[in-house]
N, C-alpha and C positions, 0 to 999 in steps of 0.2 A: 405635735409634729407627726407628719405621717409617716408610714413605714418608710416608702420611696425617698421621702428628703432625707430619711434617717441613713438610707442605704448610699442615696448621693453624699453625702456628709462623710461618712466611713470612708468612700473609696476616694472623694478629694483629700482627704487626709492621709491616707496612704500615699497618693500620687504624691503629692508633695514631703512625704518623707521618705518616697525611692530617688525624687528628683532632687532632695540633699543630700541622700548617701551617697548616689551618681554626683552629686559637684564634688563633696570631700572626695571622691576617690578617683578625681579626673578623671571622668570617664561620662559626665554629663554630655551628650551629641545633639545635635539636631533630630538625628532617630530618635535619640530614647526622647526627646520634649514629644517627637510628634508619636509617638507611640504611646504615652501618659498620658496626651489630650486627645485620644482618639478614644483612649478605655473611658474616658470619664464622660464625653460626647455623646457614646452609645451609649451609656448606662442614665444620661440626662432623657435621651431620645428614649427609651425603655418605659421611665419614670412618665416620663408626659403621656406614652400611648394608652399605659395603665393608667392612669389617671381620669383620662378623658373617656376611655371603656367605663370606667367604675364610674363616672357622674353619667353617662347617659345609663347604662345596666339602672343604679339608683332610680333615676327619672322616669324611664320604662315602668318599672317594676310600682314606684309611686302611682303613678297612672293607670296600672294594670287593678294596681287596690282596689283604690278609687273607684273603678266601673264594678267591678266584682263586688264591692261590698252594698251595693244598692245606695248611696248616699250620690246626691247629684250638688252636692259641698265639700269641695277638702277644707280642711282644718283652717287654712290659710283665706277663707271665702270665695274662692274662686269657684263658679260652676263651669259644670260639667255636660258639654252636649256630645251624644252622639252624630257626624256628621253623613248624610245619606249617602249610598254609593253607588256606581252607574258603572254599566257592564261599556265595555269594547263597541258595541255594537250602537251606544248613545252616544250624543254628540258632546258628553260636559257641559262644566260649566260656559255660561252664554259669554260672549265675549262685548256683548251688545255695552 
C-alpha cells in the first residue's frame, strides 16, 4: 500500500470516528458531514495529484536513463529513437 492510501485510510477513519462522537453527542449537523467530507475530498485530491507527479517524475527520469546510458534497448525491449527537430522558422511535419 502506498504512503497516500495509507494517509487516506488514517483520515477516513478519523472522519468517521469524529462523525460518531458528533452523532452520540447530538450534535452531528449538515456542517460538520459537509465539513468531514470536504477534509477527506482534499486530501483524496492531494493523493491523486501526488500520485500522477510521481508516475510521470518515474517515466521521465526512466527515459532520461535510457538515452544517457547509451543503450538503444530498455529492459523491457522497447527501442529507443531519438526524434529529429525543427526550428520555428521550418514548416514541420508534412501534412501531405
Amino acid at each position: 500500500m502506498s504512503v497516500h492510501s495509507d494517509r487516506i485510510t488514517e483520515v477516513v477513519a478519523a472522519t468517521v470516528e469524529v462523525a460518531a462522537e458528533s452523532g452520540e453527542a447530538g450534535i452531528f449537523t449538515d456542517e460538520v458531514a459537509q465539513a468531514l467530507t470536504s477534509v477527506v475530498g482534499k486530501l483524496a485530491a492531494k493523493a491523486v495529484d501526488a500520485a500522477e507527479v510521481r508516475g510521470f517524475v518515474s517515466g521521465w527520469q526512466e527515459a532520461v536513463e535510457t538515452v544517457e546510458d547509451g543503450t538503444r534497448r530498455t529492459d523491457a525491449g522497447a527501442q529507443v529513437y531519438r526524434m529529429p527537430s525543427w526550428s520555428a522558422a521550418d514548416s514541420g511535419p508534412s501534412n501531405a
